[in-house]
C-alpha positions in Angstrom: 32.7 0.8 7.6 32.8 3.0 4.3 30.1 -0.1 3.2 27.8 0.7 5.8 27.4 4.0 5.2 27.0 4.0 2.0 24.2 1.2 2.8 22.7 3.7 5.2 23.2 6.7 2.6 21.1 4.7 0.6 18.5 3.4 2.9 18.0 7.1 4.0 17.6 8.3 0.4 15.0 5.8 0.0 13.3 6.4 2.7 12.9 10.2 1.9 12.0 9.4 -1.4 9.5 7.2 -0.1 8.2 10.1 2.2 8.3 13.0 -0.3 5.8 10.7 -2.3 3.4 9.5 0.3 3.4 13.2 1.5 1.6 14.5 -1.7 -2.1 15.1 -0.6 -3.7 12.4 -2.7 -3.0 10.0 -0.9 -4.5 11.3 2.1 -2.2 10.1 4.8 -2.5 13.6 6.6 -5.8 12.8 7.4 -7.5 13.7 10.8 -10.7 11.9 10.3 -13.2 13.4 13.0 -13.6 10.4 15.2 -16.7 11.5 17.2 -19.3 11.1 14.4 -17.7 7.8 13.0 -17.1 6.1 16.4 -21.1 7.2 16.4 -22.0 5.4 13.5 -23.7 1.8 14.0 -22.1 1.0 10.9 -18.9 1.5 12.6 -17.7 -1.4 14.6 -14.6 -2.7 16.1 -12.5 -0.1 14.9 -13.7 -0.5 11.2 -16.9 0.8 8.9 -18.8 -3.1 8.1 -20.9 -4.2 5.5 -24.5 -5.4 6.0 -23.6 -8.8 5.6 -20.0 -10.4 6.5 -17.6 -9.9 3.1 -14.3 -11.4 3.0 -12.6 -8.9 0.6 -10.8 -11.9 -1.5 -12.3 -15.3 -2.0 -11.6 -18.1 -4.6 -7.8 -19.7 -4.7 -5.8 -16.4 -4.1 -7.5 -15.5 -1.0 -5.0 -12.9 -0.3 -3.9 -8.9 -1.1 -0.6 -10.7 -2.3 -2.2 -13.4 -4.4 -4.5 -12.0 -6.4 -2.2 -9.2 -7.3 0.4 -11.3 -8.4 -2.4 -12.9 -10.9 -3.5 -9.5 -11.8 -0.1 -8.5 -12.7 0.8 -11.5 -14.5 -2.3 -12.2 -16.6 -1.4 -11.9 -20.4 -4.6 -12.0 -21.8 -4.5 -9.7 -24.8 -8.6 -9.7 -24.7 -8.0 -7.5 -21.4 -7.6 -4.4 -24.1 -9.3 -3.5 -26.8 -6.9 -3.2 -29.8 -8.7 -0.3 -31.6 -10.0 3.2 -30.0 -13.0 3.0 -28.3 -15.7 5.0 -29.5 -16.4 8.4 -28.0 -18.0 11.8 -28.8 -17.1 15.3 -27.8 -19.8 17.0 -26.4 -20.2 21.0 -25.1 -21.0 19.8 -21.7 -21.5 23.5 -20.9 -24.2 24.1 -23.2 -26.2 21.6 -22.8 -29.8 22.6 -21.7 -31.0 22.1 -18.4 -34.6 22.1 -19.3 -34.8 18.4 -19.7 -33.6 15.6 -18.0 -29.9 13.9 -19.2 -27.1 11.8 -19.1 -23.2 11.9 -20.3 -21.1 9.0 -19.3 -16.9 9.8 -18.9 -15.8 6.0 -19.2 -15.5 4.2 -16.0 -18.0 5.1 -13.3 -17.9 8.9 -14.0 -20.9 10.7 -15.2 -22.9 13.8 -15.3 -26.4 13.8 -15.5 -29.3 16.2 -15.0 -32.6 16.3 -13.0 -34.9 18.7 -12.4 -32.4 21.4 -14.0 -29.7 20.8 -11.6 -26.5 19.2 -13.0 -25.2 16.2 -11.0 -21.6 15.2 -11.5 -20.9 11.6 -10.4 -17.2 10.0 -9.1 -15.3 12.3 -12.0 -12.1 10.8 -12.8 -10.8 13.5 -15.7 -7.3 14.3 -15.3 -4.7 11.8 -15.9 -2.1 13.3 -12.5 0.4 11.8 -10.7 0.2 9.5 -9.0 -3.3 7.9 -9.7 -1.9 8.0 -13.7 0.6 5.3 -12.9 -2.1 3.0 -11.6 -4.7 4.0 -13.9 -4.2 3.9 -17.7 -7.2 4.3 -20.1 -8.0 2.6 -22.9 -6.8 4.2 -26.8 -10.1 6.3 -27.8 -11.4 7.4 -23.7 -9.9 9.9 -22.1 -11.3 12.6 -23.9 -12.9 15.1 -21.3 -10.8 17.4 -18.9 -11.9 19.5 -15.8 -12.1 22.2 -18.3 -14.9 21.1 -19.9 -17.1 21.2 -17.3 -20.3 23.4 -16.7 -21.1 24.2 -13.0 -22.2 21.5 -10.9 -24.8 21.7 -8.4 -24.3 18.5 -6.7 -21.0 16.7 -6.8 -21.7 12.8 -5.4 -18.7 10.9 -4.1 -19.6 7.2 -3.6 -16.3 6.3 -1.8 -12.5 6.9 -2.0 -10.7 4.6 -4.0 -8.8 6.1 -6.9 -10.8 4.9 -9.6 -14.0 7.6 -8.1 -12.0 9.7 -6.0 -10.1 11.8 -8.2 -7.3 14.0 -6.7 -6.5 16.4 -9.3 -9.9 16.1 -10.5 -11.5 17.2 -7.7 -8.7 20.2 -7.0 -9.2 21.7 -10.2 -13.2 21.9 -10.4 -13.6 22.7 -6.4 -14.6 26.4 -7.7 -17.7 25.7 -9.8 -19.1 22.6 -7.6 -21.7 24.0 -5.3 -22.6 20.9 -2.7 -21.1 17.8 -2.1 -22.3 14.6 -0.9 -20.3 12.0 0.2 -20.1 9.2 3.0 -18.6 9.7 6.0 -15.0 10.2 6.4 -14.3 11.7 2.6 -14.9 15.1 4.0 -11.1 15.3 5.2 -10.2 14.7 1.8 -11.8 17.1 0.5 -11.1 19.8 3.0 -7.9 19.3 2.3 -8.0 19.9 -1.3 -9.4 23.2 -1.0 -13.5 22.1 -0.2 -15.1 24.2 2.3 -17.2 23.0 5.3 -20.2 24.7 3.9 -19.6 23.1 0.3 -19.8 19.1 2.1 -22.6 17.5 3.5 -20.8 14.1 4.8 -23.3 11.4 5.5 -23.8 8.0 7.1 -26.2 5.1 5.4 -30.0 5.8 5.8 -29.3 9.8 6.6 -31.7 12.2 4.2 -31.1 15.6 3.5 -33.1 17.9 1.3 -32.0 21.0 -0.4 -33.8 23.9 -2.5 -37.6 24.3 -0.4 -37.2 20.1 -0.2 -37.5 20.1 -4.1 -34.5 18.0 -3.9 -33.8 15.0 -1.5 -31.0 13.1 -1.5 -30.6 9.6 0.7 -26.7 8.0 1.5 -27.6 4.4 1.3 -25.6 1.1 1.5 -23.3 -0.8 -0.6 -21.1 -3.8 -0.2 -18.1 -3.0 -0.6 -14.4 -1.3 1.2 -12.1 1.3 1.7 -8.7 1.3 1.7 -6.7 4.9 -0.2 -3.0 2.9 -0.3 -1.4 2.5 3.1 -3.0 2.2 6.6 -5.9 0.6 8.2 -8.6 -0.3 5.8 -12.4 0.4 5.9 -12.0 3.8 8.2 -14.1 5.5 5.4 -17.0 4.7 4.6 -18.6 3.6 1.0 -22.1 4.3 -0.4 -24.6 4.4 -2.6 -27.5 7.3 -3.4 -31.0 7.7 -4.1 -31.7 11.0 -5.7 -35.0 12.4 -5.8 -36.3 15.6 -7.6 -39.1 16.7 -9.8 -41.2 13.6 -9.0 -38.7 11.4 -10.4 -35.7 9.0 -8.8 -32.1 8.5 -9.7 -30.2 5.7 -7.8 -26.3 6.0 -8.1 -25.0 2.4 -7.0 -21.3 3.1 -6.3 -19.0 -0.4 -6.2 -20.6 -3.6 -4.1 -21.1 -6.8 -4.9 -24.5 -8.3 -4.6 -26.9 -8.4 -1.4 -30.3 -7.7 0.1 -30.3 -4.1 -0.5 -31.5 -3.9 -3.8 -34.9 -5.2 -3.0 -35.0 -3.3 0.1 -34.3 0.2 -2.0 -37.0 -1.1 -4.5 -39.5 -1.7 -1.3 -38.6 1.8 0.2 -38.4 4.0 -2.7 -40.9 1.8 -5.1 -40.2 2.5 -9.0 -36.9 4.6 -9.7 -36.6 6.3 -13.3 -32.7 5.8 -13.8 -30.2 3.5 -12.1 -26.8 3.6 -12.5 -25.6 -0.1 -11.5 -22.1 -1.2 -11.7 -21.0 -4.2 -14.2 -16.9 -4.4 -15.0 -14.5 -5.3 -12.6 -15.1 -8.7 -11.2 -13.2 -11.8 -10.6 -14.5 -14.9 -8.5 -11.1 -13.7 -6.3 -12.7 -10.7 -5.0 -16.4 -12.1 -6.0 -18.4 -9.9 -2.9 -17.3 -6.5 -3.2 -17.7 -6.5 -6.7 -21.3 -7.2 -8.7 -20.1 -10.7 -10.7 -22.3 -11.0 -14.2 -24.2 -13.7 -12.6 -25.6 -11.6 -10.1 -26.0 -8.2 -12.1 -29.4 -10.0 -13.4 -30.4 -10.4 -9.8 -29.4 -6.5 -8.9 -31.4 -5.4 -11.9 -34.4 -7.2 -11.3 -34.6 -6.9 -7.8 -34.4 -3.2 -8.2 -36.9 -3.1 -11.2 -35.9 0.9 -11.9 -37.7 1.6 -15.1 -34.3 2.1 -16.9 -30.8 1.3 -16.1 -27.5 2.1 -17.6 -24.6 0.1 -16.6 -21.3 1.9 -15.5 -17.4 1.0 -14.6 -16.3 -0.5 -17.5 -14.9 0.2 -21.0 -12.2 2.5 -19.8 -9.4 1.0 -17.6 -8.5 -3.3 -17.2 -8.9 -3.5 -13.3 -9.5 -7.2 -13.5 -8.8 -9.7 -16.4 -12.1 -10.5 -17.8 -12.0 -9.4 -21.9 -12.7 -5.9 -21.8 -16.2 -5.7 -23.8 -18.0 -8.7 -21.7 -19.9 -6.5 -19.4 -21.2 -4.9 -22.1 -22.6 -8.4 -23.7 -23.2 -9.4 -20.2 -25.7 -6.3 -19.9 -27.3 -6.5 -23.6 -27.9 -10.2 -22.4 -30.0 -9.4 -19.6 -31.8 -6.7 -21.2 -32.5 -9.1 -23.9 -34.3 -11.8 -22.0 -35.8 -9.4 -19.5 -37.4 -7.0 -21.8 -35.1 -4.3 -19.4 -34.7 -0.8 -20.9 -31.1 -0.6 -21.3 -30.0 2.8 -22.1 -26.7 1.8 -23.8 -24.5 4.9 -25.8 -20.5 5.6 -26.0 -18.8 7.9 -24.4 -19.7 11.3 -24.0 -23.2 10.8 -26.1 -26.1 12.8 -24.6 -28.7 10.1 -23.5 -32.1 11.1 -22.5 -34.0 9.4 -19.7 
């Protein structure tokens, strides 16, 4: 009898443990997504937000969550990490002019950039917090920029919510000085939560346009292929994205995570020649080969998009997958190479004009 107990003593412990931890906001398991304008959405079916084209979240021989965790966890491959610092520079983000167009990559697939002299801050992942710090460790040399160092932002883009771009303590700390944010449907419970107000978000489904400032500024949510999943729960209830921002005569496109389809030569057809894109390369594995953009088919992204110049994002800060650490880099340079693509290509925290 004593046995018992002390078996349910310890079950019960657990299990409040287990509670007190999943109760802390950044997980988002409080959420109370608003339904109606989801349930709306013809990118909402069957109780889940879809992707253009069917996409099997894991492919290849571990064609399971379990799997290809395992393989992740297991890999040894020293190439994984770099063994010296990466390069970085400390720049006054605050003082930098907004009289001319710019860009300052964080590491990863955070960045702030300027257009039009408005400042545009991008998926910021600065703050190394509970919990997303035990799933998240960056490399020797990165993680050298803090909320602090922020200016204000004009327009804070979220592309979708996985910890990597979704930042909780991040986002808490710089809710004051961000004046608009866009982000796909569903994130805005998240970021009521942590402090955002209603007239701060502007929550959006693919293909939706809204324009700001007398229409000097237009923003468009468009697609990706990709998920969304925070930790626990049902999968794909929020939605993922990617941008098109458009301002002084000239066009941004932020492309959030997604493995390769269509929609590249679609946004080229739409929006004809953009200045800047931002295009993800890091990441991949053939296991989970169509939500992620494999190096095979970055070529094919950046040429169907033809932007005039492209800088290549979510990589050389954190081993999410176990290809060596500086090949998307070389798997970029390549392309530009051959292509004759201007590659705008600087370390962390350099201020790169476009």
């Amino acid at each position: 009898m004593k046995v018992l107990q002390i078996i349910l003593g310890v079950i019960l412990l657990l299990g409040g443990a287990g509670l007190a931890v999943l109760s802390h906001p950044a997980f988002g398991l409080w959420r109370h997504v608003s339904k109606e304008r989801i349930q709306a959405s013809p990118n909402y079916r069957d109780g889940l937000f879809q992707n253009q084209v069917p996409t099997p979240q894991f492919t290849g021989d571990s064609a399971s969550t379990r799997g290809t965790l395992w393989r992740f966890l297991t890999n040894k491959d020293t190439l994984r990490l770099p063994q010296q610092p990466i390069p970085a520079v400390k720049t006054d983000l605050k003082n930098l002019p907004t009289d001319s167009d710019w860009l300052v990559w964080f590491g990863h697939s955070s960045y702030l950039f300027c257009l039009n002299g408005k400042r545009y801050l991008v998926d910021p992942l600065l703050k190394p917090e509970w919990p997303s710090s035990m799933m998240l460790k960056a490399f020797a040399g990165t993680d050298i920029y803090r909320p602090d160092d922020l200016p204000d932002i004009d327009v804070l883009i979220i592309t979708h919510e996985h910890w990597d771009h979704m930042d909780y303590a991040t986002l808490r700390d710089i809710r004051k000085q961000v004046k608009q944010v866009f982000c796909p449907l569903g994130i805005a419970d998240y970021l009521r939560h942590w402090g955002y107000t209603n007239e701060q978000i502007k929550e959006m489904d693919w293909q939706d346009k809204l324009q700001m400032t007398n229409n000097k500024l237009q923003i468009t949510c468009l697609p990706s292929r990709h998920f969304s999943n925070r930790l626990l729960g049902k999968r794909n209830q929020t939605l993922w994205a990617s941008f098109m921002v458009e301002a002084g005569g000239r066009k941004v496109y932020i492309g959030g995570d997604g493995g390769y389809d269509k929609r590249f030569a679609e946004i080229h057809e739409r929006f004809g020649s953009v200045d800047l894109a931002l295009l993800e390369n890091g990441q991949y594995n053939a296991n989970w080969k169509y939500i992620h953009t494999m190096p095979e088919e970055l070529e094919k992204v950046i040429l169907d998009l033809q932007a005039k110049q492209v800088f290549t994002v979510h990589h050389d800060k954190f081993a999410l997958s176990v290809h060596p650490w500086y090949e998307p880099d070389s798997v970029a340079h390549d392309i530009a190479t051959r292509h004759h693509i201007h590659l705008l290509d600087a370390p962390i925290g350099t201020v790169v004009k476009y």
